[in-house]
C-alpha positions in Angstrom: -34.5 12.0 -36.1 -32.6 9.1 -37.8 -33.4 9.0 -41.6 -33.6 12.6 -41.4 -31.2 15.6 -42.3 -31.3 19.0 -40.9 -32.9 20.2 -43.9 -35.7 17.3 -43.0 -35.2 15.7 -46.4 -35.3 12.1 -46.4 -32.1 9.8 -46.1 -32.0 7.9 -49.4 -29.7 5.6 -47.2 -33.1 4.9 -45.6 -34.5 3.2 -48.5 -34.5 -0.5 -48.6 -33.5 -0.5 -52.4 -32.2 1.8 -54.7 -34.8 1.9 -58.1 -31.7 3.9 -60.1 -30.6 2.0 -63.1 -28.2 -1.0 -61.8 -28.6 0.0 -58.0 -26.4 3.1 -58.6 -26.4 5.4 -55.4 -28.7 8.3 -56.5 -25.8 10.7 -56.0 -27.8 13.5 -56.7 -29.9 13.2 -53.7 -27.0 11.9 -50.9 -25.7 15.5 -49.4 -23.0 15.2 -46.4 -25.3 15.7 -44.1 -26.9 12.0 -45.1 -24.0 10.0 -44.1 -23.4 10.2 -40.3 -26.6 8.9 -39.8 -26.8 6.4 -42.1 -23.6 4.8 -41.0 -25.4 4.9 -37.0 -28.3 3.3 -38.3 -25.8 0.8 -40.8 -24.0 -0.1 -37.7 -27.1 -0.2 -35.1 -28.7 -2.9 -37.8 -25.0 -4.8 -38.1 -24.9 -5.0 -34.6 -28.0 -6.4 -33.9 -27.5 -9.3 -36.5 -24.0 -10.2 -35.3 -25.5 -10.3 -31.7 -28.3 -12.7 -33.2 -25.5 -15.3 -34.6 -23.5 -14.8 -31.7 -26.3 -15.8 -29.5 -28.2 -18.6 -31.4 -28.8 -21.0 -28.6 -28.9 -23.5 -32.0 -25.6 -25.6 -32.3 -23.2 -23.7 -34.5 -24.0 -25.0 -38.2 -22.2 -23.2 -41.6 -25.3 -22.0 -42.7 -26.2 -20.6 -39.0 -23.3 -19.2 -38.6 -20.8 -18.5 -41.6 -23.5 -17.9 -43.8 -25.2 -15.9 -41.5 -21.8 -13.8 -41.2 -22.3 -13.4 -44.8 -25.3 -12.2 -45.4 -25.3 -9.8 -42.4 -24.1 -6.0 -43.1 -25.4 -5.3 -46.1 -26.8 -2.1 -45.1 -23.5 -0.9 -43.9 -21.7 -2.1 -46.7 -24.0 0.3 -49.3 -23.0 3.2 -47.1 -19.7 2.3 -46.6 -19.1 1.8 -50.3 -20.6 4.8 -51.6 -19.1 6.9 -49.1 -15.1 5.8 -49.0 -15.6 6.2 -52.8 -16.4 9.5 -52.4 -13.5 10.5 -50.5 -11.1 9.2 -52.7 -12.4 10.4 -55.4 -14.4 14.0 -55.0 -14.4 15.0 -51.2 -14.9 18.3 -49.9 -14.7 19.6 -46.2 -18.2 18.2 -45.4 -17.1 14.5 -46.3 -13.7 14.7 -44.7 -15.1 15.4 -41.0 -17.7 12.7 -41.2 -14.5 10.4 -42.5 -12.8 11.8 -39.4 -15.6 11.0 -37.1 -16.5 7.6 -39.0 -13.1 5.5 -39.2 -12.0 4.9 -35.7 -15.9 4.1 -35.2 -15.9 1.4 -38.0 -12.8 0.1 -37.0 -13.7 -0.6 -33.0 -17.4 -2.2 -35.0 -14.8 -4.3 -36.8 -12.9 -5.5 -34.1 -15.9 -6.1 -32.0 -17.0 -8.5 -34.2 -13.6 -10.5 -34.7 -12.9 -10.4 -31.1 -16.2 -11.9 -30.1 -15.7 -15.1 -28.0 -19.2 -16.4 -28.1 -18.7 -15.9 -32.0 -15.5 -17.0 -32.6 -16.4 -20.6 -30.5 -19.3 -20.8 -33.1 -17.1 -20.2 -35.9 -14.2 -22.3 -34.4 -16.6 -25.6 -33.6 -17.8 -25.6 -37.6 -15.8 -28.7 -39.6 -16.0 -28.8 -43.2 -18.0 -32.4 -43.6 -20.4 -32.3 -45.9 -19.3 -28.5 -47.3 -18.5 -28.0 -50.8 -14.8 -27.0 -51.5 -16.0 -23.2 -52.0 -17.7 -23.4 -48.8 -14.5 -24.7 -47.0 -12.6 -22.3 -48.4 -14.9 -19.3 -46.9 -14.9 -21.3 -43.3 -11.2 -21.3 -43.4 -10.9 -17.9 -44.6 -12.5 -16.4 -42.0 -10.9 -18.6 -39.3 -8.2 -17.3 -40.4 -9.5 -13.5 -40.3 -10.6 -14.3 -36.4 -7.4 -15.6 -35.6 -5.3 -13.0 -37.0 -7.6 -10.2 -35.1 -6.4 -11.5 -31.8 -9.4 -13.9 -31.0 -7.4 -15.8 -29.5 -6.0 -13.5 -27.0 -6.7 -13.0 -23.3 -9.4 -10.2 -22.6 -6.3 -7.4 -22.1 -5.0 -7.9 -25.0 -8.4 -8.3 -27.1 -8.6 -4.4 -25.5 -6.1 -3.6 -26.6 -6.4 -4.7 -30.6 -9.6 -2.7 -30.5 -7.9 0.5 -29.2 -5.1 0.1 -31.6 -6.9 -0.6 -35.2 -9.1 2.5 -34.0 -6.3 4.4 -33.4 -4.4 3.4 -36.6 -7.7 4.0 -38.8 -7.7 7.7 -37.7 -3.8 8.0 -38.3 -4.6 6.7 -42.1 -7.2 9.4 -42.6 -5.3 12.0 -41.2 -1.9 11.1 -43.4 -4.1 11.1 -46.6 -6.0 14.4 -45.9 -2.9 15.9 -45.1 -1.6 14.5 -48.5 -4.3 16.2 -50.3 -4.1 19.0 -48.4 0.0 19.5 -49.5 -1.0 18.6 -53.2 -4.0 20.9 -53.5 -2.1 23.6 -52.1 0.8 24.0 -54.7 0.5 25.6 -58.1 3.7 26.8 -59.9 2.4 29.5 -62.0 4.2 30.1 -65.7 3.8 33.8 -65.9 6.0 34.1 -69.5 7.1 33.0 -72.6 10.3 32.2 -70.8 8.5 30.3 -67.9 7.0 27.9 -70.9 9.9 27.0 -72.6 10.7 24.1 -73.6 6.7 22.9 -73.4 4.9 21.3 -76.1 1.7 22.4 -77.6 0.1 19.5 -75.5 1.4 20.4 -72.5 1.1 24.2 -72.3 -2.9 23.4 -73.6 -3.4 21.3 -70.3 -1.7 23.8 -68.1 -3.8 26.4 -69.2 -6.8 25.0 -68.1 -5.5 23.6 -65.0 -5.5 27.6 -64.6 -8.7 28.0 -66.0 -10.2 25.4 -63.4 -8.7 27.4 -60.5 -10.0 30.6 -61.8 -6.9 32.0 -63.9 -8.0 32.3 -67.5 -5.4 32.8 -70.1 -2.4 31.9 -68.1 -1.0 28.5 -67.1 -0.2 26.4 -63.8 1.6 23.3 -63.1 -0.2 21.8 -60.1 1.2 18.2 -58.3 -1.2 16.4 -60.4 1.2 13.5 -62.0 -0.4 13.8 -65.5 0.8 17.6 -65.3 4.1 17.2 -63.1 5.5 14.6 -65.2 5.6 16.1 -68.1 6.5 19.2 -67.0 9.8 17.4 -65.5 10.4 15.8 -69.1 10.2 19.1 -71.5 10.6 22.3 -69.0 14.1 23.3 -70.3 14.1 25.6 -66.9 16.3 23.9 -64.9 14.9 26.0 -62.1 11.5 25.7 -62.4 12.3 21.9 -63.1 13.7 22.5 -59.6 11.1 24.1 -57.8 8.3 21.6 -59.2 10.2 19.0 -58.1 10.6 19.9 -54.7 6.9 20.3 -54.1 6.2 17.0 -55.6 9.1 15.1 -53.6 8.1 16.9 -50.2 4.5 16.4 -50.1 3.4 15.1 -46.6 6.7 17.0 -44.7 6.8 20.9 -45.1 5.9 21.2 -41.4 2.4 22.5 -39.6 -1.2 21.1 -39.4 -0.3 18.7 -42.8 2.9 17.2 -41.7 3.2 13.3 -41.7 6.0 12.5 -39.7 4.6 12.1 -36.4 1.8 10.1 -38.1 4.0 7.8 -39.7 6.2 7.4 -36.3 3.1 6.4 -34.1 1.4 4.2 -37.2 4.3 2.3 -37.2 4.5 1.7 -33.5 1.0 0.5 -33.2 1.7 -2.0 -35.7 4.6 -3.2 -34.4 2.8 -3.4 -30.8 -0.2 -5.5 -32.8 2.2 -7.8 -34.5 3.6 -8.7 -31.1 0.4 -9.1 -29.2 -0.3 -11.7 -32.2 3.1 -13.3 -31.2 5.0 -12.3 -34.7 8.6 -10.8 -34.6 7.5 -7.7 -36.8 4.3 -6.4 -38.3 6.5 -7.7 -41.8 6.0 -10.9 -40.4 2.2 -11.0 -39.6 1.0 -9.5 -43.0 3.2 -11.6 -45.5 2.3 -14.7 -43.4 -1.1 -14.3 -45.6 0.1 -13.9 -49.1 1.7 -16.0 -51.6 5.3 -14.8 -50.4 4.8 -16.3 -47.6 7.5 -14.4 -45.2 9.6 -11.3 -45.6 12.6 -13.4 -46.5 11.4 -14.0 -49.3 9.9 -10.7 -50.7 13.4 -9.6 -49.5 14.7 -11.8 -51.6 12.8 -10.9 -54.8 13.8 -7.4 -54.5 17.5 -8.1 -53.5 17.6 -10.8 -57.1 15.8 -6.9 -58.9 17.8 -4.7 -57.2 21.6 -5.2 -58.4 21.0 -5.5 -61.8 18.5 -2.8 -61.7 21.4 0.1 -60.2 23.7 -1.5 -62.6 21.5 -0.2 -65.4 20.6 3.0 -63.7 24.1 4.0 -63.4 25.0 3.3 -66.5 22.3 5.2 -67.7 22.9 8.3 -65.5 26.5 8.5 -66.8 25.0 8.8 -70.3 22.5 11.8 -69.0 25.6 13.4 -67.2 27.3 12.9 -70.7 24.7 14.8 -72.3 23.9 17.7 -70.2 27.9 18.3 -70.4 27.6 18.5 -74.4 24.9 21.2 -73.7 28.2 22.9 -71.9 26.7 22.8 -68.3 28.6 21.9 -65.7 25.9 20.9 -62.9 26.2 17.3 -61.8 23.1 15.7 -62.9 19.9 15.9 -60.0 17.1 14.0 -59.9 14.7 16.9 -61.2 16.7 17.0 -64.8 16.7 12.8 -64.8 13.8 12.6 -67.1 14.3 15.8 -69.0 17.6 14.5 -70.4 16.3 10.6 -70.4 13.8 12.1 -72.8 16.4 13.9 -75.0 18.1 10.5 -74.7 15.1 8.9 -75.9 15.0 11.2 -79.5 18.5 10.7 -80.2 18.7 6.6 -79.7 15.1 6.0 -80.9 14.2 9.0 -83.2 10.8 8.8 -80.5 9.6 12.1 -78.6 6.4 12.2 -76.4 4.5 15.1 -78.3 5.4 12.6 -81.5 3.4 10.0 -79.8 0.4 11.7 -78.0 -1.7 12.5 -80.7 -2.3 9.1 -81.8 -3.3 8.2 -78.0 -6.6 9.9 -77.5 -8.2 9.1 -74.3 -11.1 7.8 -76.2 -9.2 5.3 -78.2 -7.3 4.2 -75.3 -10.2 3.0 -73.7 -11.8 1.3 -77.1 -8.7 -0.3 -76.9 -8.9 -1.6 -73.4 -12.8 -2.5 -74.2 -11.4 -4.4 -77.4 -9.0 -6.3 -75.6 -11.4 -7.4 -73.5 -14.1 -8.3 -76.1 -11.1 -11.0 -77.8 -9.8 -12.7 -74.7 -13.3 -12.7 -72.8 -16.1 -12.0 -75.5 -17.3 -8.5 -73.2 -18.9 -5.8 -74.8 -19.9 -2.4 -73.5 -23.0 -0.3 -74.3 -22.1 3.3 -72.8 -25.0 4.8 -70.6 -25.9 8.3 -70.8 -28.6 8.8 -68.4 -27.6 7.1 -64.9 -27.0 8.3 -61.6 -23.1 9.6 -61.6 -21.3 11.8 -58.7 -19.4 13.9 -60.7 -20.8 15.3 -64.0 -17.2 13.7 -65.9 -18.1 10.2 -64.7 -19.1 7.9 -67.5 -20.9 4.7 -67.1 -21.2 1.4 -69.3 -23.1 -1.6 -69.3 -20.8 -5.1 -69.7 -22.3 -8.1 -71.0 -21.4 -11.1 -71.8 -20.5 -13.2 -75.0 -24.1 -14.3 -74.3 -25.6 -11.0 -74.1 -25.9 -11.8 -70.3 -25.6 -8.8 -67.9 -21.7 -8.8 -66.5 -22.4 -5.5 -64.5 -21.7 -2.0 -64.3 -18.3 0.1 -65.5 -17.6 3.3 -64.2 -14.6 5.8 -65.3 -13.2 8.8 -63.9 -10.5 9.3 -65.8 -9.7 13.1 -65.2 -7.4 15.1 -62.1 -9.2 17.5 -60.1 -8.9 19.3 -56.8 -11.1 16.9 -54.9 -9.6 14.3 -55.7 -6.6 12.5 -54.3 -3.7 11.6 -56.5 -3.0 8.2 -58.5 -5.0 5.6 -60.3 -7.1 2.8 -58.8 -9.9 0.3 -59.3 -13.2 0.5 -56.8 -16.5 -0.9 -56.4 -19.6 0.4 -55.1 -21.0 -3.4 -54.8 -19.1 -6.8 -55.3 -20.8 -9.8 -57.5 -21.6 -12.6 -55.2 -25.0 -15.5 -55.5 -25.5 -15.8 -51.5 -28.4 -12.7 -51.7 -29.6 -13.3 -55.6 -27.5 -12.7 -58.9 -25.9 -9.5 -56.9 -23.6 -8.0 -60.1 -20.8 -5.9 -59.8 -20.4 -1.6 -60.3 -16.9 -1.5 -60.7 -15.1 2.1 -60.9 -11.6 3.0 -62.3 -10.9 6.5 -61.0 -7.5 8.1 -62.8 -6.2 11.8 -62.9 -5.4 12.6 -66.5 -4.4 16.5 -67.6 -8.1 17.3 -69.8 -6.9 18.9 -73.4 -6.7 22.3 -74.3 -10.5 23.6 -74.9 -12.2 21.6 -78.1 -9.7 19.3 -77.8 -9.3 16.1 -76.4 -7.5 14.4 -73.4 -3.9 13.0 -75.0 -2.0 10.3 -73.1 1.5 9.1 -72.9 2.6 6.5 -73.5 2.9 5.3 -69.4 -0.6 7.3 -69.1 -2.4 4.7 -71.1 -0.3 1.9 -69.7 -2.1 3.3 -66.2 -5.0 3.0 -68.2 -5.0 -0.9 -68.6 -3.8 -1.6 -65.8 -6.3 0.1 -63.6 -8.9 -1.3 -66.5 -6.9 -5.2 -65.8 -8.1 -4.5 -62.0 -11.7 -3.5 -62.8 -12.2 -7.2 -65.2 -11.3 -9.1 -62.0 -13.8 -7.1 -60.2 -16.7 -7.4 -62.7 -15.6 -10.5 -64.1 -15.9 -12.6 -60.3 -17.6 -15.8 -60.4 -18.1 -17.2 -56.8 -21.2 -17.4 -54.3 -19.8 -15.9 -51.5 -19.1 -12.3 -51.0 -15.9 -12.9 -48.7 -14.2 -14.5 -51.7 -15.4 -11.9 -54.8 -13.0 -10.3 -57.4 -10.4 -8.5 -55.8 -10.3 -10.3 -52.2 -7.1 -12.1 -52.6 -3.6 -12.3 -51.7 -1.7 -9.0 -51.4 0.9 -10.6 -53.9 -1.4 -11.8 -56.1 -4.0 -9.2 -57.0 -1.6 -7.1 -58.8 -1.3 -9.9 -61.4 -4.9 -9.2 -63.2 -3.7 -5.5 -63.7 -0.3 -6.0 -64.6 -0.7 -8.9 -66.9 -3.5 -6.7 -68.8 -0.9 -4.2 -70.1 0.8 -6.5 -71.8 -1.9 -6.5 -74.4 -1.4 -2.6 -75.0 2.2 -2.9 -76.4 1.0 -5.5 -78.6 1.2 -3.9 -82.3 -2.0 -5.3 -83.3 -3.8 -3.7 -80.6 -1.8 -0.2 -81.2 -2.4 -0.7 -84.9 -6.2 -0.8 -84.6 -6.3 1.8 -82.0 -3.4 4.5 -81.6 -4.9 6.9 -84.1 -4.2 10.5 -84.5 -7.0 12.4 -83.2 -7.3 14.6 -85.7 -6.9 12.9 -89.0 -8.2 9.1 -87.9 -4.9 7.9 -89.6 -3.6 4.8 -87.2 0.2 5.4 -86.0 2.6 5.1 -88.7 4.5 2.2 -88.4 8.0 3.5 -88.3 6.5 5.2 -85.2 4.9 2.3 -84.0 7.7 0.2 -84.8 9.9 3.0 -82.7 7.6 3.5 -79.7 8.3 -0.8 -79.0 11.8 -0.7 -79.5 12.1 1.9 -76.4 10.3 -0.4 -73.8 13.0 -1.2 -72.2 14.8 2.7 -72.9 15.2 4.4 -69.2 14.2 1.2 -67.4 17.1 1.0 -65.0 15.4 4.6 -63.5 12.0 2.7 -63.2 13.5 -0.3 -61.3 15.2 1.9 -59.0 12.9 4.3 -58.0 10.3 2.0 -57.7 12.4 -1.3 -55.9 13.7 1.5 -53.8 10.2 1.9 -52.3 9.7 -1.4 -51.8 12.7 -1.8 -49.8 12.4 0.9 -47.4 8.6 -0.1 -46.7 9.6 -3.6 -45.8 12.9 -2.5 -43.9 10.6 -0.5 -42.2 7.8 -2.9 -40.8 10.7 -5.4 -40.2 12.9 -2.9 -38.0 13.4 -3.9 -34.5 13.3 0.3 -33.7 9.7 0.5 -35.1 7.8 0.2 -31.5 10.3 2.4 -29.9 10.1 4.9 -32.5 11.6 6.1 -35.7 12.6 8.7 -37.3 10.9 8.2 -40.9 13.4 10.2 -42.8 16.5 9.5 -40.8 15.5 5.7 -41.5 14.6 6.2 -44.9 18.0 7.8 -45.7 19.9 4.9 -43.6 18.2 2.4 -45.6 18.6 3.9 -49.1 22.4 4.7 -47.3 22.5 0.7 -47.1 21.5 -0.2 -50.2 23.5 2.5 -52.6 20.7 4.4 -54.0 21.9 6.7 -56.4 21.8 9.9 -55.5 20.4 10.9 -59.0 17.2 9.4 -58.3 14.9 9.5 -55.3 12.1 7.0 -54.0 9.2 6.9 -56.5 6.8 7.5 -53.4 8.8 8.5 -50.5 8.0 8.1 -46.5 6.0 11.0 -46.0 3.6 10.6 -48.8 3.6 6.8 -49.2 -0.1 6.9 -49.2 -0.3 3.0 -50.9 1.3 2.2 -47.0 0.2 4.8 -44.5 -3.4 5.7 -45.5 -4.5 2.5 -44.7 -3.2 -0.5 -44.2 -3.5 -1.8 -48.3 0.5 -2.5 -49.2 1.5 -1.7 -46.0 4.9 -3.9 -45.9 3.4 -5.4 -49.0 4.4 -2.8 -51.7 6.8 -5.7 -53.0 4.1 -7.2 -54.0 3.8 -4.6 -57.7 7.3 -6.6 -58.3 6.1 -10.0 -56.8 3.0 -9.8 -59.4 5.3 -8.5 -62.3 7.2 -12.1 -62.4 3.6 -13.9 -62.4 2.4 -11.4 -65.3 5.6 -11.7 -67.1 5.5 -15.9 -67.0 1.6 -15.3 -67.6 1.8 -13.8 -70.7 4.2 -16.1 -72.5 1.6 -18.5 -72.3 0.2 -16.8 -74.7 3.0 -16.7 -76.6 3.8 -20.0 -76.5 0.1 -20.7 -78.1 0.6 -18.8 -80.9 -2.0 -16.1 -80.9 -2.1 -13.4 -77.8 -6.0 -13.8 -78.2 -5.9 -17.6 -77.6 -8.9 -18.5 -76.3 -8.2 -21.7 -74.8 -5.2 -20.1 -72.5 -7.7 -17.2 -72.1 -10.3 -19.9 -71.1 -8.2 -20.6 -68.5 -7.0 -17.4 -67.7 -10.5 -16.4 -67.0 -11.8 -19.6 -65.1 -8.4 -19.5 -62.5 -7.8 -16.0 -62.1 -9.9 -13.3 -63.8 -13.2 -14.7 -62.4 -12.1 -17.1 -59.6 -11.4 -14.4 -56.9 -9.9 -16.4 -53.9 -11.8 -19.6 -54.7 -8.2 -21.1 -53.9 -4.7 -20.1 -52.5 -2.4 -17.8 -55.2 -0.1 -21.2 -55.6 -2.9 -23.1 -56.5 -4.9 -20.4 -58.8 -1.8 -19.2 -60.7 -0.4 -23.1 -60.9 -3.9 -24.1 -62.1 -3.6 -21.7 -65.2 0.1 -22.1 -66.0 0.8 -25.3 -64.9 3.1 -24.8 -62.8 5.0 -21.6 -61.0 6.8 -18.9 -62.2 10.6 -17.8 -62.7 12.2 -14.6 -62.4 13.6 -14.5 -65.8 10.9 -13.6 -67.8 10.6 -10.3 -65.4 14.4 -9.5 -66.2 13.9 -10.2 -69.7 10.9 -8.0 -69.6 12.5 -5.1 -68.1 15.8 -5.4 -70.1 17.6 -6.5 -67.0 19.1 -9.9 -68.4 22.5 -10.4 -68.5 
């Protein structure tokens, strides 16, 4: 019986409202078995109502039709929501077959609905007389989404779309499970003294209880987990453990068997190639950046050809200076790229006196987000009342309460900040609802998942310095989400331009190298004393230290992704590391440095369609935040709160009200150039 699970409890998916505090899901009542049902009763009910607009024999009005569109699948959106945040962020077995069984499902319901011809002539006949500008935006915004689904298409083809975004949703689940798979599966065990050398007192606290947590007391592991990995990399004087860690890492997603990617990323790739084609676009490039603020490949090409040259410039002269150093030491090994950071560290402590176990201590978890929550409280007038008794679906999950300068309920704030076993690497921002006015004052449970080493027992989490920088940004992602000011649910928060809605995030780190903000909150965790300001004055004379290596690893990415979707090859078939090895070939990566995410476990391209030949956009974003922030400069005060007014009104809260141009134009007053970004990243001439 629907509603039902084999155990006969009821479905809380079943209840028309949730009575938790905010909405929440009651987590503690949804078991695996709950969801497979409630997605067939979700989609029976979606159905029906898209069938009911479809078939008004009323003439096609907006608020028949587009606003109908609107308000229909709510029912499925709650499941959806809670469930695709739980297998991001805590899945087990149970949750990954009903994902298996679930996405090619939801995709075919999606295209059903886009490739409607009795729907799309209703949506297609609306004009926008008498609609208000945010109402004409919606109307064109999903005319848009129809045409770009193939509504347009002859009855084969509209078959064929169907088949192929089913297909492709299945490929994305299985390239991320197997991802998860490869990076739950590797530990590197430090059975000595010997094995630990090199490690700071941090490092080796976190590592032993990563081996507590996978039932190892008393010893120590290094698992794939970045927060772990990372630092391992940077202080592990073992060159060949350095070695061996580094392998797993950099070969996650092609070591062969069930959890393999290749063939994955060969057939995903063809299918979108086929799609872009049936939509009468020269490459599956082509048909996503036709929708962002780019506006073609050519020019995201562009950007990262302008990045690249000065970037390798950099990098090599900063990998002769490694190669320098690690011959003083008396070896005679040319450098690799799994001793890059372990001598760009040792680089670091001789030009800037500045060592990462110097600086963790006075970046405590805890006062890293104060410090997010106080930035946000200056440009925006938030505040944040914690809540300790609310629905949570893991027992680390914390919850707060944002209001407004007003006192007037913003919405919810979730934060998972720690790694774990069920949960897949990175950071990101969620939601498990969206703000919108169309149904009532709906607010917004924003979520920022992250996967941070814990401390040593009794102690607390400590960041680096890039670790709290992940922080903010993730944090910049969730104040576009909760701070989203529109009526319609289509246009909310985060629902903009590929290119664009990196800016909130990326602009919001600014704010944590400012010394003010570092001055109130870096303190040492033990003591309360804030970070000395030699140190402080240290730690921002190194921004730029190393960033060459960043450039390249990560403009390296971007290339490859968009040489990729624009290939010619890509519906015949490629070879994904044969291309990827051309294309870095072509472009003179150095050999010192690899890909920051490479083909195989590329998972912001090929487990999903989110940055697929969009992961320019990081860089595209980086020369809005760069511009963005000298406004503030130019005012005077980092806090102004006219320019954060505005910042608010155009981007922050304005989700795609208007076109990127127009948004970022309407805050700046007029578009960006690249040299800000240079300048930023020490890449100037």
């Amino acid at each position: 019986m629907r509603g039902v699970t084999a155990e006969h409890e009821p479905n809380p998916f079943s209840e028309p409202a949730w009575t938790t505090p905010h909405g929440l899901p009651p987590f503690e009542r949804i078991s695996p078995a709950h969801y497979e049902p409630a997605f067939e009763r979700a989609l029976a009910q979606h159905v029906a109502e898209i069938e009911a607009i479809a078939g008004n024999p009323e003439p096609p009005t907006f608020a028949n039709t587009i606003e109908a569109l609107e308000r229909s699948g709510q029912a499925l959106r709650r499941v959806s929501s809670t469930f695709f945040n739980l297998t991001g962020s805590h899945t087990n077995p149970d949750l990954q077959a009903v994902e298996r069984a679930v996405a090619p499902r939801l995709a075919r319901h999606g295209s059903a609905i886009y490739l409607n011809p009795d729907l799309w002539a209703r949506v297609s006949a609306i004009g926008e007389e008498g609609l208000s500008d945010e109402a004409k935006r919606v109307r064109e915004r999903y005319r848009l989404r129809f045409r770009r689904a193939g509504a347009e298409l002859d009855a084969e083809a509209k078959e064929r779309m169907a088949a192929i975004a089913a297909r492709l949703a299945e490929l994305g689940t299985e390239f991320s499970q197997n991802l998860l798979a490869d990076e739950g599966a590797f530990t590197l065990e430090l059975a000595s003294e010997d094995d630990l050398a090199g490690l700071p007192p941090f490092l080796r606290a976190a590592a032993a209880r990563a081996a507590e947590e996978r039932g190892l007391p008393g010893r120590h592991v290094i698992t794939l987990s970045r927060s772990l990995i990372d630092p391992f990399l940077v202080f592990s004087t073992r060159r060949d453990l350095r070695e061996r860690a580094y392998a797993a890492w950099i070969r996650r997603g092609e070591n062969g068997g069930e959890t393999d990617n290749r063939a994955i990323i060969t057939e995903t790739l063809r299918l979108r190639a086929e799609r872009a084609r049936l939509l009468g676009y020269p490459s599956y490039a082509a048909y996503r950046l036709d929708d962002t603020m780019a506006g073609s490949a050519e020019a995201a090409v562009g950007l990262l050809e302008e990045v690249w040259a000065p970037a390798r410039r950099r990098a090599e002269a900063e990998r002769d200076r490694l190669q320098a150093l690690a011959r003083e030491d008396g070896h005679s090994f040319d450098l690799a790229p799994w001793d890059w950071r372990h001598y760009a560290e040792r680089l670091r402590r001789r030009e800037h006196a500045l060592d990462e176990g110097e600086i963790k201590p006075y970046l405590a978890l805890e006062g890293m987000i104060q410090a997010a929550f106080d930035t946000a409280h200056r440009l925006f007038g938030l505040s944040f009342t914690e809540l300790p008794d609310v629905p949570r679906y893991h027992p680390e999950v914390r919850a707060w309460e944002v209001a407004d300068r007003d006192g007037r309920l913003i919405g919810l704030f979730l934060g998972d900040y720690f790694a774990r076993a069920s949960k897949r690497s990175g950071a990101w921002m969620s939601g498990f609802r969206s703000q919108e006015r169309l149904t009532g004052e709906v607010t917004p449970i924003i979520v920022n998942v992250m996967n941070f080493a814990k401390g040593g027992k009794g102690e607390p989490a400590l960041l680096s310095f890039d670790d709290a920088r992940t922080l903010f940004h993730e944090f910049g992602h969730a104040l576009h989400g909760l701070l989203s000011n529109v009526t319609y649910p289509l246009l909310a928060g985060t629902a903009v331009a590929g290119d664009f809605v990196e800016l909130p995030s990326q602009l919001y780190e600014h704010w944590l190298e400012q010394p003010e903000v570092l001055r109130a909150h870096a303190r040492h965790y033990r003591t309360g004393e804030p970070m000395p300001e030699d140190l402080l004055a240290r730690l921002l004379a190194a921004r730029t230290f190393n960033q060459g290596f960043a450039t390249v690893e990560y403009t390296a990415s971007a290339i490859v992704d968009l040489d990729l979707h624009l290939s010619p090859q890509a519906e015949s078939g490629i070879d994904p590391l044969a291309f990827e090895a051309e294309s870095l070939r072509r472009i003179g990566m150095p050999a010192e440095i690899a890909m920051r995410h490479r083909t195989p476990h590329f998972q912001h391209v090929f487990a999903g369609e989110g940055y697929a030949a969009g992961y320019y956009s990081y860089l595209w974003s980086e020369v809005l935040d760069a511009d963005a922030f000298d406004a503030f400069r130019e005012a005077g005060n980092i806090f102004d709160p006219a320019t954060a007014e505005r910042l608010r009104a155009y981007v922050y809260g304005a989700g795609n009200l208007r076109d990127a141009r127009s948004a970022y134009t309407a805050f700046r007053g007029r578009l960006p150039s690249t040299a800000p970004l240079l300048r930023k990243r020490g890449l100037a001439a």
